[in-house]
VOBA-1610 file (N, C-alpha, C; in pm, whole numbers, padded with zeros to 5 digits, always signed):
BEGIN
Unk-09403-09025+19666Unk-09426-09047+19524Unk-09472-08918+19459Unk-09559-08855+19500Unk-09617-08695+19466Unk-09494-08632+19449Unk-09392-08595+19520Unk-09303-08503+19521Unk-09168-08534+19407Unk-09191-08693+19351Unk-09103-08724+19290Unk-09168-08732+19118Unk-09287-08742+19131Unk-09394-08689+19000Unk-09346-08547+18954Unk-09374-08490+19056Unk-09419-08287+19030Unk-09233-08277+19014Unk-09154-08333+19084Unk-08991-08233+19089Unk-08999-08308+18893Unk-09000-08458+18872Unk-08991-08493+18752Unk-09085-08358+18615Unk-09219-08348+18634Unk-09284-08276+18565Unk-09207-08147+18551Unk-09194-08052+18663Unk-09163-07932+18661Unk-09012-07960+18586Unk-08915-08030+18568Unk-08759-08035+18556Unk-08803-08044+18394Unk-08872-08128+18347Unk-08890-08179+18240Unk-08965-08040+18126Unk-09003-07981+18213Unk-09065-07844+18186Unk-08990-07735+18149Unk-08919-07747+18293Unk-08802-07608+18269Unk-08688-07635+18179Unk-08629-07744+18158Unk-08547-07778+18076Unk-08581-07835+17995Unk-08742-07840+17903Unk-08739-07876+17741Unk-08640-07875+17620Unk-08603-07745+17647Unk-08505-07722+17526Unk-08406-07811+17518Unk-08288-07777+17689Unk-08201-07865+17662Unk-08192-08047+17625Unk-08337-08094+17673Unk-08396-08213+17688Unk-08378-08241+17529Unk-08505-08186+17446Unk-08499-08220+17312Unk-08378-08198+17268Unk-08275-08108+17256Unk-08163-08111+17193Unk-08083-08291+17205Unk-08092-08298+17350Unk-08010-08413+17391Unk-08143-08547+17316Unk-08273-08527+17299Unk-08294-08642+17247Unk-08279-08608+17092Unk-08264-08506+16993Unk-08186-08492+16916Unk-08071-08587+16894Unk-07990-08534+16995Unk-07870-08603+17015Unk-07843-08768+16991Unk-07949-08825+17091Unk-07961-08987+17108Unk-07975-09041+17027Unk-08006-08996+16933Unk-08095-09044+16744Unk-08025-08985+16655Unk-07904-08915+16642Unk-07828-08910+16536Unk-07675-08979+16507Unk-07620-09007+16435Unk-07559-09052+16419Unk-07517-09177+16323Unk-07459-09265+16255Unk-07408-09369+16185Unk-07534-09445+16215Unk-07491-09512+16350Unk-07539-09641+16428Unk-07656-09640+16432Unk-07782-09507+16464Unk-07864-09530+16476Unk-08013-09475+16364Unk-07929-09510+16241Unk-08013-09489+16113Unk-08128-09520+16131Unk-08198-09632+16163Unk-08252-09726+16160Unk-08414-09672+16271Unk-08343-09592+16365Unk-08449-09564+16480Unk-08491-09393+16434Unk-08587-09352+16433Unk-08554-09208+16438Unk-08631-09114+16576Unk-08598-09027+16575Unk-08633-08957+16706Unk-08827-08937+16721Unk-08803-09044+16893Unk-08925-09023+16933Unk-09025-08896+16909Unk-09154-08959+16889Unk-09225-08794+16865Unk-09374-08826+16956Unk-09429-08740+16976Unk-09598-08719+17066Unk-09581-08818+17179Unk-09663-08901+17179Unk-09636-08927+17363Unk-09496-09002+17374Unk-09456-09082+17294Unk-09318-09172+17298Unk-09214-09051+17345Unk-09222-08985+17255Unk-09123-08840+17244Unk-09117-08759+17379Unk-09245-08749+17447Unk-09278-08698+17588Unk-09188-08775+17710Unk-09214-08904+17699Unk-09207-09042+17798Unk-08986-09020+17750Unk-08969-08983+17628Unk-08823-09011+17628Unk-08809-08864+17659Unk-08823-08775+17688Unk-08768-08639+17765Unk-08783-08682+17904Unk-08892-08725+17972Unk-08858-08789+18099Unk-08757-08822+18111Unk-08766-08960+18040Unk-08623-09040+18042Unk-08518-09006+18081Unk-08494-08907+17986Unk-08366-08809+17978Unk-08315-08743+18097Unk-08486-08658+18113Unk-08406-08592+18298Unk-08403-08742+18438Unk-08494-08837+18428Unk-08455-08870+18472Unk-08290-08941+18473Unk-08239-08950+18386Unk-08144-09050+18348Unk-08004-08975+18385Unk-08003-08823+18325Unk-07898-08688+18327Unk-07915-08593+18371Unk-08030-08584+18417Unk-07989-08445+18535Unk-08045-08445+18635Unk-08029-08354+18716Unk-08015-08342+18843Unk-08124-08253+18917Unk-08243-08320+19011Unk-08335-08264+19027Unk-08285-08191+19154Unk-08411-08084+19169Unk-08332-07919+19228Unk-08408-07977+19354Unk-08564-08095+19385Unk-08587-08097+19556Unk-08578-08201+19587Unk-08499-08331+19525Unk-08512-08418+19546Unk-08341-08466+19519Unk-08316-08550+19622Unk-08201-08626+19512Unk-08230-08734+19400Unk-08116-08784+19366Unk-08127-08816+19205Unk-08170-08973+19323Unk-08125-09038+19364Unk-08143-09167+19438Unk-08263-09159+19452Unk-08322-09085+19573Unk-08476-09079+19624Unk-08575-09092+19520Unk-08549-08990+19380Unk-08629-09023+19247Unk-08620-09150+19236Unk-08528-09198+19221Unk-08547-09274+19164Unk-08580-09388+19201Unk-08636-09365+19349Unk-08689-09478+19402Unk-08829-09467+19331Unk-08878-09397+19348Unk-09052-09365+19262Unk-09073-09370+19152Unk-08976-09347+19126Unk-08967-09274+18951Unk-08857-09302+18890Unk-08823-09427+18789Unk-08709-09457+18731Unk-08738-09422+18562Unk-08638-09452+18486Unk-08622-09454+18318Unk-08708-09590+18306Unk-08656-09682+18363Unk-08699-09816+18314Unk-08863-09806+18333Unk-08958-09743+18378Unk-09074-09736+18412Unk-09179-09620+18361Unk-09106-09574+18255Unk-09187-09467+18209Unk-09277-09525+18066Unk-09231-09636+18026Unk-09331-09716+17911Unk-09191-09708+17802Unk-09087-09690+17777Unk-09028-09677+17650Unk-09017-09818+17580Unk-09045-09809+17447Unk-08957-09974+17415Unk-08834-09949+17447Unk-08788-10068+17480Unk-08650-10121+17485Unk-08568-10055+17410Unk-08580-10080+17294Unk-08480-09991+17194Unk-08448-09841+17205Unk-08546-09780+17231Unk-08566-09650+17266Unk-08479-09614+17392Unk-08507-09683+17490Unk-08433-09633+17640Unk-08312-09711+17643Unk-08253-09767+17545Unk-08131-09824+17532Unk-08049-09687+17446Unk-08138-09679+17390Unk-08079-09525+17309Unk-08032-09432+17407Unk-08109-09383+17480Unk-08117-09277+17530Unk-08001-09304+17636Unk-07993-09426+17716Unk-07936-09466+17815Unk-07794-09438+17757Unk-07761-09469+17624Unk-07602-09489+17598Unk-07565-09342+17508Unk-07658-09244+17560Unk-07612-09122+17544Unk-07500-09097+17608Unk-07367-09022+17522Unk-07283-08935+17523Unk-07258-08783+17569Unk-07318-08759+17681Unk-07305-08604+17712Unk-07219-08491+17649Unk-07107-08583+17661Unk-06971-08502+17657Unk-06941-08510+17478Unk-06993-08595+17411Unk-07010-08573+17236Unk-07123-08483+17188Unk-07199-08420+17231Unk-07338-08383+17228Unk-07280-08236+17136Unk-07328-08221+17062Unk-07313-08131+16994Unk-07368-08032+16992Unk-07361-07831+17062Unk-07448-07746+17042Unk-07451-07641+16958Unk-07531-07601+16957Unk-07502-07448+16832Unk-07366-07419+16839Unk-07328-07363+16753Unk-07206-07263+16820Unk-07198-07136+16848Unk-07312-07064+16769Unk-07322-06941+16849Unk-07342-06922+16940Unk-07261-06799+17020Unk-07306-06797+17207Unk-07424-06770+17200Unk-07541-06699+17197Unk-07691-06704+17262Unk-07758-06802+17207Unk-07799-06869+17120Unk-07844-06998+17091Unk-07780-07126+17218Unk-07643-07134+17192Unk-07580-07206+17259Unk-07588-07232+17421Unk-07592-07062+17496Unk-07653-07087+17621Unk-07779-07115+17621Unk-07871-07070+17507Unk-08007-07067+17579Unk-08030-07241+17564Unk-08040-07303+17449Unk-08043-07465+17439Unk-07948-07513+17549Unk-07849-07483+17631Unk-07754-07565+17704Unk-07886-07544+17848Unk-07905-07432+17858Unk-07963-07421+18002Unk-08125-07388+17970Unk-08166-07422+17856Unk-08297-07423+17884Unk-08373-07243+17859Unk-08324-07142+17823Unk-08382-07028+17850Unk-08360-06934+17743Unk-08499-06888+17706Unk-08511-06802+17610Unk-08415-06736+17508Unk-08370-06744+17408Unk-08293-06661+17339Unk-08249-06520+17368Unk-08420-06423+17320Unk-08432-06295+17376Unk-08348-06257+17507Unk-08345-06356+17639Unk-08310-06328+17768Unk-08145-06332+17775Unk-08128-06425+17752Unk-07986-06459+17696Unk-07897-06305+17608Unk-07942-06292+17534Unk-07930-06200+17410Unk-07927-06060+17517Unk-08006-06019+17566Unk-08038-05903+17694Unk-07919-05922+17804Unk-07867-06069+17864Unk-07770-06057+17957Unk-07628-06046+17924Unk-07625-06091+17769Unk-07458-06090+17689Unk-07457-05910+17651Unk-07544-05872+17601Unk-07535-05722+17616Unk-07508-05610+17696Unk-07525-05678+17795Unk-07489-05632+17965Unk-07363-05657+18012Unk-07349-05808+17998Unk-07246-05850+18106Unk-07135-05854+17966Unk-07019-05838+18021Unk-06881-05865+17981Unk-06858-05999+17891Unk-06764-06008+17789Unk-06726-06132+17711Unk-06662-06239+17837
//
């Protein structure tokens, strides 16, 4: 259970950015006027959510988490983790500029980003 806490904490950490973008994501649209995007601890408990739900932890597999540690168990209302759950990855909309765009896709600094496109090749 410890190891499936700390891989959850640390993931949820390193990938803020891309996290909030995607709960961005979960709360816009036509359909979901009505709800608007979680904020302070709700908002916290649905970035969990999120990694637990879509990505992929780096010491654990996604199964083993989720024996300890599921979406359904982090406190969300219903409505909320129904949201999140019937997220669209593949509609998700990002910047379009390239360094904004990588740094929100993978989580990492602008500045750093901005320093490696200057370097490396188109």
């Amino acid at each position: 259970a410890r190891a499936a806490v700390a891989c959850s904490v640390f993931g949820v950490s390193a990938l803020r950015a891309r996290l909030a973008r995607m709960l961005a994501g979960a709360f816009s649209g036509s359909d979901t006027l009505s709800l608007p995007v979680p904020r302070g601890a709700v908002g916290d408990a649905a970035l969990l959510a999120l990694f637990l739900l879509f990505e992929q932890p780096h010491r654990l597999e996604r199964s083993e988490l989720g024996v300890w540690l599921s979406a359904d168990h982090v406190g969300l209302p219903f409505n909320t983790l129904s949201q999140l759950q019937a997220l669209d990855l593949e509609a998700l909309t990002w910047p379009s500029s390239l360094v904004p765009r990588i740094a929100s896709q993978y989580s990492l600094p602008c500045g750093l980003v901005r320093r490696w496109c200057n370097v490396m090749p188109p």
